[in-house]
N, C-alpha and C positions, 0 to 999 in steps of 0.2 A: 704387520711384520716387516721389519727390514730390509734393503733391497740383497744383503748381505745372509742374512738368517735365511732368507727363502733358498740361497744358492747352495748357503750349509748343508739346508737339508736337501736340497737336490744329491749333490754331494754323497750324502746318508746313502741316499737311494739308489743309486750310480751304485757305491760299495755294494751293494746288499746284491743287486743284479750281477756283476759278472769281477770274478778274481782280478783279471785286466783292466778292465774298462775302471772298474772302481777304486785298483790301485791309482792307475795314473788321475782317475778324477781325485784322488786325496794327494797327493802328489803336487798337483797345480792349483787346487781350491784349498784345503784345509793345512797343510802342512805352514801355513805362514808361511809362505818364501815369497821375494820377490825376488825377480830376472832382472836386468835391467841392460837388459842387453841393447834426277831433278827434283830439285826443292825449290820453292821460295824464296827468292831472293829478298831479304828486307829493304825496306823505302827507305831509304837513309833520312830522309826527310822526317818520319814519323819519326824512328827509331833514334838519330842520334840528336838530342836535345836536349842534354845539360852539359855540364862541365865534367871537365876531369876529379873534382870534388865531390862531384854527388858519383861520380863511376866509383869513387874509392870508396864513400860510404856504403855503396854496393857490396864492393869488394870484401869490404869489412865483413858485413852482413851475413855473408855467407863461405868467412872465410876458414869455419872451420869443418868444411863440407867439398864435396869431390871439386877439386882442382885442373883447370884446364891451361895449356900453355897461355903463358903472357909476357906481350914485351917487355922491355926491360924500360928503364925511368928515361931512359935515353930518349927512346922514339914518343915516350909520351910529353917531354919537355920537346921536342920539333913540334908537335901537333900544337902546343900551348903557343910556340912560337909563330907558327903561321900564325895560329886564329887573332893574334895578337895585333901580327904585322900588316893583316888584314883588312883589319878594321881602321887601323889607319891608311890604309892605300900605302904603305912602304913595300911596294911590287918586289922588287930588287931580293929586298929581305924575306920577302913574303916566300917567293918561289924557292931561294936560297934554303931555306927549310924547308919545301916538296920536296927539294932534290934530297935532304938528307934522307926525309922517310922515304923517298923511290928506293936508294940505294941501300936501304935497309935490307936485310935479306927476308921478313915479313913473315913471319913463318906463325909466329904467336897471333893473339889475340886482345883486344883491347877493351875494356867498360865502354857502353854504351847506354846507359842508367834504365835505372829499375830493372838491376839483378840481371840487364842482358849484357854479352859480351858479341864484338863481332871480328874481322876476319883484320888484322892489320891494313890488308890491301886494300878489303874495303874503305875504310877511315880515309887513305890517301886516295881513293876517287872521289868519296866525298869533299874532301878539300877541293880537289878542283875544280866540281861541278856546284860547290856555294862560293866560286866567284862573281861578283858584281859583273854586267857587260866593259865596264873601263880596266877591271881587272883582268876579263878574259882576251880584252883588246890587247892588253899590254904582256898577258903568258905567248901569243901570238907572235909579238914581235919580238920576245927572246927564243921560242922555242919551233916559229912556223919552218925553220928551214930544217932542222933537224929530222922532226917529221916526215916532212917530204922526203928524204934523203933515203929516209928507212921505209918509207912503203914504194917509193922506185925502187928500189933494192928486190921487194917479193914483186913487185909485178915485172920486171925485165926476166928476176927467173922463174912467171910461171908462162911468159912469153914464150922464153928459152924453151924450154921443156916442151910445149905445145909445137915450137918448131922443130923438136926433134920425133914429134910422134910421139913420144911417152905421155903418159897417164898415174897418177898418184901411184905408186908402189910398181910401176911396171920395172925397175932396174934399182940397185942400192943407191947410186945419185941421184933417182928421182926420190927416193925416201928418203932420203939427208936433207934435198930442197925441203921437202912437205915438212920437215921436222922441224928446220930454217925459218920456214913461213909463218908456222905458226908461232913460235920462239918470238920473231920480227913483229908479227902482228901483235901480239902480249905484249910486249917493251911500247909501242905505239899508244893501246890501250891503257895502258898502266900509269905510264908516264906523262902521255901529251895528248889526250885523248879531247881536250877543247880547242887544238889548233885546229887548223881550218881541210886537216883533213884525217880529221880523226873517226869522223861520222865513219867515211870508206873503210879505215881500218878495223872497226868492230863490224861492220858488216862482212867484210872478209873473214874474218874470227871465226864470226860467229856460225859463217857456210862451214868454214873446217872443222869448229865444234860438234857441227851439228851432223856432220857428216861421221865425226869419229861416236857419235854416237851420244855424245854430252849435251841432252837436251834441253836439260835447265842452265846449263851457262852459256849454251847458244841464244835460249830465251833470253834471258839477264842481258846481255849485250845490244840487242835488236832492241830490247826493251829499253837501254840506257842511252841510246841514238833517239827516238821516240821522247823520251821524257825530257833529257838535259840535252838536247843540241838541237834547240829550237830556228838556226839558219838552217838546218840540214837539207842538202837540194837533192838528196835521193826520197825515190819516189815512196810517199806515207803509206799508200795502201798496200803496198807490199811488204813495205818492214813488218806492219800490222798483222801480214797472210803469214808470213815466214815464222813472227814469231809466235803465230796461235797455232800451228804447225805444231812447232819446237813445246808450246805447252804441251799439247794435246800426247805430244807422245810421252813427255815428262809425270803425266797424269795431274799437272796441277789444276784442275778443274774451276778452282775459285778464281785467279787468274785468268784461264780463258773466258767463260763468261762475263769478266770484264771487259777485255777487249775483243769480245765479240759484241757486245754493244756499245761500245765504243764505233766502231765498224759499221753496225746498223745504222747509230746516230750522223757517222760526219761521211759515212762512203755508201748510201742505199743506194742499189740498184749499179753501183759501179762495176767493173771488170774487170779479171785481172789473167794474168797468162802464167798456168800453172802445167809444168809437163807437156809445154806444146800447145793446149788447149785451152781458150779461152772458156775463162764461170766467171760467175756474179761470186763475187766474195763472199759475200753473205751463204749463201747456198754454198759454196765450197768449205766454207770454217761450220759450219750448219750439220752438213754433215758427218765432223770428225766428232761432232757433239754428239751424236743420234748412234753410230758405230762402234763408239768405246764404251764399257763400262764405265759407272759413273761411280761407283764400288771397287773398291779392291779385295778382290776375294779371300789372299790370303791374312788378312787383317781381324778372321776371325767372325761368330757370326752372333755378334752380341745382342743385336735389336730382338724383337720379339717373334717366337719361333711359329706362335697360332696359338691359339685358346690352348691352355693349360689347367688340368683340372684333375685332380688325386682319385686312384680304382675305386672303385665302391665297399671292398673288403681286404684284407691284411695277406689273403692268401695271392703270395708271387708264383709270377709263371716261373721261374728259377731262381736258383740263389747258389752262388758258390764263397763256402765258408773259406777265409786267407787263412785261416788256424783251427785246429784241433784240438783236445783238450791237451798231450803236451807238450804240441807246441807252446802254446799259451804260457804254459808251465813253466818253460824253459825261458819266457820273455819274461816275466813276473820275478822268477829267480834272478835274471840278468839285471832287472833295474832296483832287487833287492840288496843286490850285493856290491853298489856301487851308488855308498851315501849323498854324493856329488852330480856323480855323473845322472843319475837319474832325474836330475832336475833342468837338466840342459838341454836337449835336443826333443823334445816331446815323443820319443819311440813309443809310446805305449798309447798316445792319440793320432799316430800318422797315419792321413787318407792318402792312398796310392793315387795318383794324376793317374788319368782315364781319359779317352775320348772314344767317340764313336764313328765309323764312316754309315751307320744304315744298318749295313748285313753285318759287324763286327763291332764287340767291345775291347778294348787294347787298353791294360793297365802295364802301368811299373812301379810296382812292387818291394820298395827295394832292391832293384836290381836286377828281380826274378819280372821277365817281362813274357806278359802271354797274351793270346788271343781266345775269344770266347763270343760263337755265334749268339746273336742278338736273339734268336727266336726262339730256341731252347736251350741257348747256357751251355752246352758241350762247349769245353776245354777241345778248341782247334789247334794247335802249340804252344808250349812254353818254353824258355831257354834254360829251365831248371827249374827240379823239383821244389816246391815248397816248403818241405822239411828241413830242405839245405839250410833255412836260415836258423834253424836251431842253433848251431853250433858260433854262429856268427851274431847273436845279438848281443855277446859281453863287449865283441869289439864295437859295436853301434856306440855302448855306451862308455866304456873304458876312454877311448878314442873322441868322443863327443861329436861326432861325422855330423854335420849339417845335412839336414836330410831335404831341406830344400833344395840342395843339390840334383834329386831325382828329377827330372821333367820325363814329358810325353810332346811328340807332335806329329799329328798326320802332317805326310806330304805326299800325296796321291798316292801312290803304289808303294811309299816307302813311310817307314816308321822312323823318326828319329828320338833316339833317349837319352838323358846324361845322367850320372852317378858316377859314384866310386866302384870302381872293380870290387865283387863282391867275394871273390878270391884273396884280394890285395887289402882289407880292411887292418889288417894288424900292421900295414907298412905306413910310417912317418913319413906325413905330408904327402900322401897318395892322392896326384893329379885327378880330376873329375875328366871323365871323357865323355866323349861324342859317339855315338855309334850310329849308325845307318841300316836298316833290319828290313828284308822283304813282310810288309803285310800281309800277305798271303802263307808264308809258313813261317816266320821268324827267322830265315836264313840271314845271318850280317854280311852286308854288301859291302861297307867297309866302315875303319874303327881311327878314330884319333890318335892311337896309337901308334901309328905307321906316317911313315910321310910327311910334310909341311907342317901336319898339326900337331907333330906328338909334342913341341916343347910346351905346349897352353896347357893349361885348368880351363874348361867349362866353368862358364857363371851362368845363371839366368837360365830361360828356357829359348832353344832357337827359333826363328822363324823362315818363311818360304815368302820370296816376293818375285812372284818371273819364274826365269829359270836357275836364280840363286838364294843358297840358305844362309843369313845372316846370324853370324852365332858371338857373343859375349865371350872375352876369354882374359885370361892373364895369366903371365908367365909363374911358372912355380916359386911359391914364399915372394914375391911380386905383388906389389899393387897400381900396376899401372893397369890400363883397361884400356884392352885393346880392342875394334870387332873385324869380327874377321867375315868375308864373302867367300864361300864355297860352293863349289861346282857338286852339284846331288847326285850325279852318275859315281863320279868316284871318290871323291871327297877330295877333290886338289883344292890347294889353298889357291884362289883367283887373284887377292889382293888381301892388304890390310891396311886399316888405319888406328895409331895411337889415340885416344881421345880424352884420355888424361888420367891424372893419378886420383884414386878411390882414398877416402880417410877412413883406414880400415881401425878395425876395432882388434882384439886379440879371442884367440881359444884359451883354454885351459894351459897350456905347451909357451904361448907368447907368441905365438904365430900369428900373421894377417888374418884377420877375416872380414873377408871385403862384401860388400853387401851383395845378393842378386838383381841385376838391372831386370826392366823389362823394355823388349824392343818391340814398335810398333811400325810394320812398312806402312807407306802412304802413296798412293799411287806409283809411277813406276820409277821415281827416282828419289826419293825419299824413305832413311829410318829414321823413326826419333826415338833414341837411347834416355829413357827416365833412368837414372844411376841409381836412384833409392839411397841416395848419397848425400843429397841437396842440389841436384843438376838434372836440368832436361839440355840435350844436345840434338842438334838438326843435324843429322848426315846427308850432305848430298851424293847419292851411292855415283853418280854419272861423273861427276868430278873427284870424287875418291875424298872428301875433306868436308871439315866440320864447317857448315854453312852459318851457325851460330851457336849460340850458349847461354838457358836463360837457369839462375843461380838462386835459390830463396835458405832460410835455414834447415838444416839437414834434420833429422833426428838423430834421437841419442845412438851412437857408436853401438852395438852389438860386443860384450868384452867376457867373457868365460872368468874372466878375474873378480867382476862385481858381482855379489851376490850380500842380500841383505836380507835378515831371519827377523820376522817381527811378530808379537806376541798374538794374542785371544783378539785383541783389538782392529788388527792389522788389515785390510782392505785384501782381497784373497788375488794375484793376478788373475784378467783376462788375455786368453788368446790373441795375438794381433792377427788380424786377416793378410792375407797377399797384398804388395803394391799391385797400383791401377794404373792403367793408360790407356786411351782410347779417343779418337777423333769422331768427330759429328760435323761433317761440313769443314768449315777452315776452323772450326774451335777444337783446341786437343786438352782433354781435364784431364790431370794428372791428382793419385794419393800415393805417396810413399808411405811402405810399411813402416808402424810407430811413427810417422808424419804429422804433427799436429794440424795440418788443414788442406782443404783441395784446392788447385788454382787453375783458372780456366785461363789457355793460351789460343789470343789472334794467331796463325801462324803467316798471316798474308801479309803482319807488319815488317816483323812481329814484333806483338806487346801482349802485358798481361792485363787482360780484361777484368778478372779477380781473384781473390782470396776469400776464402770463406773457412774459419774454424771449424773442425771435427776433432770427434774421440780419436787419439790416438790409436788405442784397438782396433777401429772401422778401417773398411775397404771402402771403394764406390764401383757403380757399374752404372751402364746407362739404361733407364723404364727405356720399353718396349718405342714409345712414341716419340722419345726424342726430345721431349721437350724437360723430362727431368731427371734429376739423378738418384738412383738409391745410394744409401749409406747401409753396410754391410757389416753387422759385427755385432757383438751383444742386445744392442736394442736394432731394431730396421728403422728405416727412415724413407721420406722421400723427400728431395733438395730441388726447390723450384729454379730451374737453371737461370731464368733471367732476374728475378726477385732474390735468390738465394736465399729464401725465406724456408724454413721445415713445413711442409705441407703437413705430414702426421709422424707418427712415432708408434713402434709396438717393439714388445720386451719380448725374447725369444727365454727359453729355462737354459740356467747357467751354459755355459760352454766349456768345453776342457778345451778343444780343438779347433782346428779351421772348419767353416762350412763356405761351398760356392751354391748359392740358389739358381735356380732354374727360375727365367722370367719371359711372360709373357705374355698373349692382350688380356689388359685386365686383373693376370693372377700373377703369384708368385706362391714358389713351395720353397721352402725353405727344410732343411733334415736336420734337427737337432736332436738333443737326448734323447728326447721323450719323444718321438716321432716326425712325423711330413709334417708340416704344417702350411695349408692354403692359406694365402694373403689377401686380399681385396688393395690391388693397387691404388683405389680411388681415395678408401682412408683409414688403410692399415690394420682392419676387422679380419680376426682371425676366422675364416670361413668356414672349417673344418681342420682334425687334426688326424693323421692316418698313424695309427700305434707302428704298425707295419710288422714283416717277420724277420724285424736286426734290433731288438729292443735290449740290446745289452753294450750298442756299441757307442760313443760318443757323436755321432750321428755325421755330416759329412759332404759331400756333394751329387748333385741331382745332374742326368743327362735325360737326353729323347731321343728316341728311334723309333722308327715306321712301328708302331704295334706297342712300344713299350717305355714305359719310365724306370730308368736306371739311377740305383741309388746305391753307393760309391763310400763307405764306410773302413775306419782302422779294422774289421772284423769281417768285413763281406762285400761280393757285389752283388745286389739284391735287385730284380728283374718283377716290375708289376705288370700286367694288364694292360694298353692305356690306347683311348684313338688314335689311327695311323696320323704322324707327324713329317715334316720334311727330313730327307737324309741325312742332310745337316742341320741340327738344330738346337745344339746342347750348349748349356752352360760354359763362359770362358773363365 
């Protein structure tokens, strides 16, 4: 039988089980329709190595996909013109075009080939640091006085200041100097950073950087004295201390271990005076190694949670049904009476996001957010009745509300959710907000509505890095995508940065609809924003600004306008899973939703290590060990990360909906139609399959909690049996 005919009749059987469930699985399977809807600083060295022609075949590549600023033809003919003038040693001329691109105001971004782009300002230190020694001799004697001129300038007034008894911020003239200094010291940096005392000037920088707290551009600085200013006569082993310091707090971990054996190799056993007190370098950088987390906890807890393994029988410790019979009723009617609209937004397979902290499960529900003790299922609060949504499903569908909109996120004592006000569903173009909700009884601490955030739309789901929440956003009927950093006590907006404009697709109305990104923190000074657009973007959170941009082909636009009706013949749509992001060491694998393939990113270049084709449909996640990847979606898979070869392959029964599996040593449960289904992660043998007690629902996402496996269905959350597990340990 067909892979088609089998799904038919799943299909059948779906129907025959539940009004709901069976509508919407004829709805998506038989109806014939298709949808078609501190960081890292880069090694200039690795990274920029072709021409401005292969940057533009880049450009091309991925030009009909999220868009990030770029300079203008201007500053890219200066760069043509250095490298030009360059190469024939025409100094005069050479520098003649630095000076343009310095004076550039640099704000944009330039190709850097293979689909990266990187910082304007970057490009123009790179020019000056792939001068020859007769070239740097000769930047020298046009530019050594100048230099000097401007770093006597900050040292007389931080002389001054010292002689008057003040101290950084002790009076508003001492903060105008400090603001002076640093301003002085960047112009030094920027521009003249190979004369002969430029070493001084990024080392001062990079004390005030590091002081104001910017610990990857303090690093970056220390780091670019060390690498390109090989006369430099301040002393190695301390630029080395300073700037594995500056990593260590920026969490860039793959870097310090570099130059911490670096250190090992050219400085054992040396000594350095740190705080007054003399250590051994080594032992001093030794121990920021040993004392920090080598993890970032709020990055989610995707490796493997402990042996995972399905109850022995179907009977749950609880279960709390989302609908009653008319309810149901009332859903079934809503997407019968709305030819269209029922085909759009999948209401009648949507699993409510869920997570667990241990002693609590916390769903949202569309809108309707509650808590519910892990051990027996009592309903602890909700923010509204259940029934409420009777009356609000014609607007779900009328409306065509992107119901990916809904997220969920712990953040220790606070819950954060986004959706559409489920009051405000009949009002055009109703912003997505943010809310902020005590976990402990569902009181709202505070709402997007109010304050710095009410002019955004929520996209995406937010995250926790530190003591700030980084959240996706853009302005109403807008597609620019901005992220914004918020303070979790009250939701003040901290800062934002623009990061470029989204190629949004249309609704039903002709309105934007701009994809959901997914944001991954990384250590403590790093997001990277996958746009789900055609863009992965490195934000440095400590310098406020896009640190790079690597671009590949986007997938097809999401558009309410395209819909194509094909006959007996017609291939039935599958479900796309959720976009992926997640890091393993310095590699970060990205899948965007409907993305034809996953590409695994160096981030310590950064370069793209590979590409590798998948189903569009598929998600990916990372097996337990690390060493490979699952592919998520109609069939399972496991993707051998360094070979990129399919280790195995297993077919899950049709899908109407999303599922997220629960993975762990060794197993994987997976919740589709027809039940739990155990994996054998070694070669994809279905071990067992748990019928369960939700055998009506399109089956959905699996969590763990101390005592229980939670299974997360369009129709229930269903509560088994199961060995005590860690507190955190569910499915992302």
């Amino acid at each position: 039988m067909s892979r088609r005919r089998r799904r038919q009749g799943a299909c059948a059987d779906a129907a025959a089980r539940s009004p709901v469930a069976g509508f919407a699985t004829l709805t998506f399977w038989c109806a014939g329709v298709l949808i078609i809807g501190g960081l890292t600083t880069p090694s200039i060295g690795q990274l920029i190595t072709t021409t401005r022609i292969g940057g533009e075949a880049e450009e091309q590549k991925a030009e009909d996909g999220f868009s990030v600023r770029k300079e203008d033809a201007k500053f890219n003919d200066a760069l043509e013109d250095f490298a030009r003038y360059r190469d024939k040693k025409a100094w005069e001329l050479a520098f003649r075009s630095l000076e343009t691109l310095a004076e550039a105001k640099r704000e944009g971004m330039v190709a850097a080939g293979d689909g990266f782009f990187v910082p304007s300002r970057q490009r123009v230190m790179q020019g000056l640091t792939s001068l020859p020694p007769d070239g740097r001799e000769a930047f020298r004697l046009f530019y050594d006085a100048r230099a000097k001129q401007l770093l006597a300038r900050v040292e007389n007034a931080a002389k001054g200041q010292a002689a008057a008894g003040g101290g950084p911020g002790s009076a508003p003239g001492a903060a105008a100097a400090a603001v002076d200094e640093v301003a002085t010291l960047r112009e030094i940096y920027d521009k003249y950073f190979i004369t002969s005392v430029g070493d001084r000037a990024a080392d001062r920088l990079a004390d005030a950087l590091f002081e104001s707290g910017d610990f990857a551009a303090a690093a970056a600085a220390w780091g670019a004295v060390l690498k390109d200013f090989p006369d430099t006569a301040l002393p190695k082993l301390r630029l080395h201390v300073k700037r594995g310091v500056a990593l260590a707090r920026a969490g860039q971990w793959e870097q310090f271990d570099e130059s911490l054996r670096v250190v090992r190799t050219e400085f054992a056993g040396e000594r350095v005076t740190i705080g007054g007190k003399e250590v051994v370098a080594t032992e001093f950088l030794e121990s920021l190694r040993t004392a920090t987390p080598t993890t970032n906890p709020a990055a989610g807890t995707e490796g493997a949670p402990g042996p995972v393994a399905l109850p022995r029988d179907d009977t749950p410790a609880w279960q709390i049904k989302l609908m009653d019979g008319p309810l149901q009723a009332k859903l079934e009617a809503a997407l019968n009476d709305n030819g269209w609209g029922r085909f759009m937004n999948g209401l009648g397979t949507f699993v409510p996001p869920a997570d667990t902290d241990g002693g609590r499960v916390y769903a949202n529900w569309l809108g309707i957010v509650f808590a519910a003790d892990v051990k027996t299922g009592k309903l602890l609060w909700r923010n509204r009745d259940f029934g409420q949504l009777g009356d609000k499903f014609q607007y779900f569908v009328n409306q065509m509300i992107d119901l990916d909109c809904y997220t969920l996120a712990l953040a220790g004592e606070r819950l954060l959710v986004t959706g559409v006000n489920l009051g405000r569903l009949q009002n055009y173009q109703e912003p997505v907000v943010l809310v902020s909700m005590n976990a402990a009884d569902g009181k709202v601490n505070w709402s997007s509505n109010n304050g710095g955030l009410s002019g955004f739309s929520f996209v995406g789901k937010p995250v926790v890095a530190g003591d700030v929440i980084y959240a996706a956003a853009r302005k109403r009927q807008g597609t620019a995508l901005t992220l914004l950093a918020i303070g979790p006590a009250k939701g003040d907006l901290l800062w934002q940065l623009e990061l470029g404009t989204a190629q949004a697709g249309q609704d039903y109305q002709g309105e934007p609809a701009v994809p959901n990104p997914v944001l991954v923190p990384h250590g403590t000074g790093a997001v990277y924003v996958l746009t789900n657009n055609g863009a992965l973007l490195a934000v440095d959170t400590g310098a406020r600004r896009v640190a790079w941009a690597f671009t590949y082909a986007p997938p097809p636009p999401a558009s309410g306008r395209q819909m194509f009706w094909g006959g007996d013949d017609q291939e039935e749509p599958t479900p796309h899973m959720a976009a992926a992001a997640f890091a393993r060491g310095s590699t970060l694998y990205l899948k965007e939703q409907a993305g034809d393939a996953v590409y695994a990113v160096d981030l310590t270049g950064p370069s793209k290590l590979w590409r590798r084709p998948v189903d569009r449909a598929n998600s990916v996640r990372p097996d337990g060990d690390g060493g490979r990847l699952l592919s998520i979606g109609q069939d399972l898979g496991a993707i051998d990360a360094a070979s990129r070869a399919m280790t195995w392959s297993a077919s899950l029964p049709a899908l109407a909906g999303r599922i997220t599996p629960l993975v762990g040593d060794g197993r994987l449960l997976a919740f589709a139609p027809r039940g739990i289904y155990e994996i054998d992660l070694a070669d994809g043998d279905t071990v067992r399959i748990l019928r369960g007690a939700d055998r009506e629902s399109t089956g959905g996402d699996v969590h763990r909690a101390p005592g229980r496996l939670i299974c997360v269905s369009n129709l229930a959350i269903t509560a088994y049996p199961a060995a005590d597990a860690p507190a955190r340990a569910d499915a992302k």
